[in-house]
N, C-alpha and C positions, 0 to 999 in steps of 0.2 A: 852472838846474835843480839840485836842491837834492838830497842822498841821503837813504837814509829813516831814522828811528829805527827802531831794533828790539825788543822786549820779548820774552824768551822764554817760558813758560809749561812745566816739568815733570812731568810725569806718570806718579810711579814706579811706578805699577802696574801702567802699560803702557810705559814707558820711553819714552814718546812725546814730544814737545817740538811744542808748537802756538806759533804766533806772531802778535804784531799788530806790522803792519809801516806805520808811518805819517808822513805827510808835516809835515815842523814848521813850514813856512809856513799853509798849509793848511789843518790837522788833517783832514785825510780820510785815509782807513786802509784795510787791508786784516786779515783774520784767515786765515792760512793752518791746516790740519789741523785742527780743533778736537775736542776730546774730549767724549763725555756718558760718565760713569763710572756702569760696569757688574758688578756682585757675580755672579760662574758659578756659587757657589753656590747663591744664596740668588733669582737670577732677579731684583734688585731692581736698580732705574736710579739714580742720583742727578745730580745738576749742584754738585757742589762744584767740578768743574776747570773748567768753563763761568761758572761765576760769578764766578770770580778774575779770569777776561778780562774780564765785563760790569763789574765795578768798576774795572778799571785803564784799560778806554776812559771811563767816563762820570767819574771822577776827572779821568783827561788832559781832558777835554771835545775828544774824538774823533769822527767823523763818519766809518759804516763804509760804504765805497763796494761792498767784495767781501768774500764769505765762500769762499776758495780752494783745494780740495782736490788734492794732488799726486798721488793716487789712490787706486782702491779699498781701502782700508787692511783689511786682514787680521788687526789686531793689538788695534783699538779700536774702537766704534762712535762714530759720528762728532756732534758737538754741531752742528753747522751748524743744524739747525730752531729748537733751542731758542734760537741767539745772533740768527739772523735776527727769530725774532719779536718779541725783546725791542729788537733793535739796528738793524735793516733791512739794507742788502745784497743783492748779488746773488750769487747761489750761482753758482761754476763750478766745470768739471773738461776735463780733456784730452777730446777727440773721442771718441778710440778706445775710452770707455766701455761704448761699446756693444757692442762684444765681447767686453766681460767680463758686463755684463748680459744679453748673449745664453748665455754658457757657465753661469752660474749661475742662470737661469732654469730650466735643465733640472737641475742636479742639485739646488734646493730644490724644484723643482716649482713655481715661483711664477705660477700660472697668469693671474693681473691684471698681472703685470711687464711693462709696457712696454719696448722695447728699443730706443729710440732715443733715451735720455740725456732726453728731456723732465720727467723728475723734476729735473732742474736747470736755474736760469735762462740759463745759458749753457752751449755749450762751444766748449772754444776750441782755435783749430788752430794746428797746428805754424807757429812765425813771428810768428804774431799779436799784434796792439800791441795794448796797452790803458795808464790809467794810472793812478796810484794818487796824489790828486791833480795836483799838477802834477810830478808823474815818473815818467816813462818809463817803460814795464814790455813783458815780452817773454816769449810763451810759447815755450818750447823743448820738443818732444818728445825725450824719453829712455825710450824701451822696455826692459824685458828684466827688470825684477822682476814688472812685470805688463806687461801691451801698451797699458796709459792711461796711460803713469805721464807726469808734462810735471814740467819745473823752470820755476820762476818767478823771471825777471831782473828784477828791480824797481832801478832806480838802481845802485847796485855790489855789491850782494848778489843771491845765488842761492839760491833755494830748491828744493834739489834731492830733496824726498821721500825715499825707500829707496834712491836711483840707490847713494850714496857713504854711508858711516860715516865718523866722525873718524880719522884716518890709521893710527893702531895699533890698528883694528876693520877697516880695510878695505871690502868691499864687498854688496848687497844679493843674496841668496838668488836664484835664477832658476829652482825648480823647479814654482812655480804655474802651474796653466792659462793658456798663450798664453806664459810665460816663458820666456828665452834668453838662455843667459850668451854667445851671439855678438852677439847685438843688446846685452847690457848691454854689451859692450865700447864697441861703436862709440857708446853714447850717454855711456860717460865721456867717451871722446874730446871728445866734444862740451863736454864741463864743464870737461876741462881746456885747451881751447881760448879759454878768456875770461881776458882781461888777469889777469895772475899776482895783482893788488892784489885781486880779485876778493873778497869775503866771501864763503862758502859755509855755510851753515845745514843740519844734520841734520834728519830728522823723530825720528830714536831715538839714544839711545846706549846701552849696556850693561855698561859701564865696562871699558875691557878689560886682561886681566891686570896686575896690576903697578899700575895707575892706581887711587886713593884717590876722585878726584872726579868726576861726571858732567859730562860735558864734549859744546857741541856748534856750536862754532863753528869755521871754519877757512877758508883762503886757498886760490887753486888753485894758489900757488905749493909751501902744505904740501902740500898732496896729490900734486902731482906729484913733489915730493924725498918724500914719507915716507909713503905710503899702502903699508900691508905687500902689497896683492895687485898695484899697479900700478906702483912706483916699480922702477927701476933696466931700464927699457926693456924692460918683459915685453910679450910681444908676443900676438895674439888665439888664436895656440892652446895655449899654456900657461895663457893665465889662463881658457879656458875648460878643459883639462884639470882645472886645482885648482878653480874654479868648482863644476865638475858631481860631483868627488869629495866636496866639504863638502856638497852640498845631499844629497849621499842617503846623510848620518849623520844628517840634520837631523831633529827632529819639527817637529809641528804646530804653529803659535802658539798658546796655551792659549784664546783667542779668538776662533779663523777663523771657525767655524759661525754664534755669534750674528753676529759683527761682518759679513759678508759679507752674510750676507742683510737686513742693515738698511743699509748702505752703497751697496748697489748700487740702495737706492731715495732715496741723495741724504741718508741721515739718516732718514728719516722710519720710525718704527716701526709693524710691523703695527696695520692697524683691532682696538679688540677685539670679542669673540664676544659672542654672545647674552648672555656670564652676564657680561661686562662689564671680562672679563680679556684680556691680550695674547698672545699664543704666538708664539714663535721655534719653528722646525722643526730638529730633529737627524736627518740621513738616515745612517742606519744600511749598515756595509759597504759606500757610497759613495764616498768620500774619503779 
């Protein structure tokens, strides 16, 4: 068994990092997080960060087995439709989606929203093998930025969503619906649980203080010496103390409204109306 290459994809608008994670025996591939770029001003979509991945698979001559979302992202609306149509794949997401589609059903009002994750070709439960050509892969659920959030083991890398930030940013927010900085504890544990030599892959970075360059790779050896929230044996009620004091300085991600209500149907944006246009819904005094 063979590990996988990895390619990263940057997205400094949403400081998001999508990845094609693919087997070099093989070429069969995976695309985790993907972005469709979105203007808040202007309501307009584009696919310029979706097209950088469709050219760097069909350059590699790559064969895309998954299109793999670590969870409902909050931060960016998701390119998954537009890479699957052009690349094929099977769309997944962690199980527990469905209680995030059930809670934001009601606050956009999405009254066609199915809520049993069927907007996606799989989902996949906590444990579960799958493989990303001929290697190994494993979902691991990690709760507590949202209650879907899963990391993906594929070979000696982890893709751990919002779980963990690069070690001098520390750790993911927990104040959304269904989030809890006691469940994010127990699910780093779980990250840093996997052999030290481990690769650990960000979905964001933000560059934090002092640091020049956008950075988003790391060891679970670094994180365990040198993650500022969890290194030097803090234990689950301090770091949920500091935890739940940072999130309620916090605002909103300047993208939650559109990106939620187009994510939670798997990517796919509203039908449009009568006059041929799309509408995102902003609920007002809601949120």
């Amino acid at each position: 068994m063979s590990n996988p290459a990895v390619q990263a994809f940057f997205d400094e608008a949403t400081f998001t990092v999508s990845y094609v994670v693919s087997d070099p025996d093989t070429k069969q591939a995976a695309i985790i997080d993907p972005v469709l770029d979105f203007d808040p001003a202007s309501g307009r979509t584009s696919t310029t960060s979706a097209d950088a991945v469709i050219s760097f698979v069909k350059d590699s001559e790559l064969h895309i087995d998954w299109i793999l979302e670590t969870h409902v992202h909050a931060d960016h609306l998701s390119g998954a439709p537009y890479l699957q149509e052009r690349l094929g794949g099977r769309t997944a997401i962690g199980r527990d989606v469905t209680s995030v589609q059930g809670t934001f059903k009601d606050v956009f009002n999405l009254r066609d929203l199915q809520v049993d994750g069927s907007q996606f070709d799989q989902l996949l439960s906590d444990g579960e093998s799958f493989s990303v050509g001929s290697i190994g892969a494993q979902v691991i659920a990690t709760p507590g930025h949202t209650p879907a959030c899963v990391t993906y083991r594929i070979g000696n890398s982890a893709f751990v969503g919002d779980t963990l930030f690069m070690p001098d940013f520390g750790t993911a927010r927990t104040d959304f619906p269904g989030g809890s900085a006691s469940t994010l504890y127990a699910s780093i544990q779980k990250i840093l649980d996997l052999p030290e030599d481990t690769r650990l892959f960000m979905c964001h970075d933000y560059k934090a203080p002092g640091r020049d360059d956008y950075a988003w790779e790391t060891t679970v050896a670094e994180q365990r010496q040198s993650n500022i929230h969890i290194n030097q044996g803090v234990g689950e009620q301090e770091f949920v103390r500091m935890r739940e004091s940072r999130d309620a300085k916090l605002g909103m991600p300047k993208l939650i409204l559109p990106s939620i209500q187009v994510n939670v149907r798997a990517g796919r944006l509203p039908e449009p109306e009568d006059n041929k246009i799309r509408y995102l819904k902003i609920p007002l005094d809601a949120v």
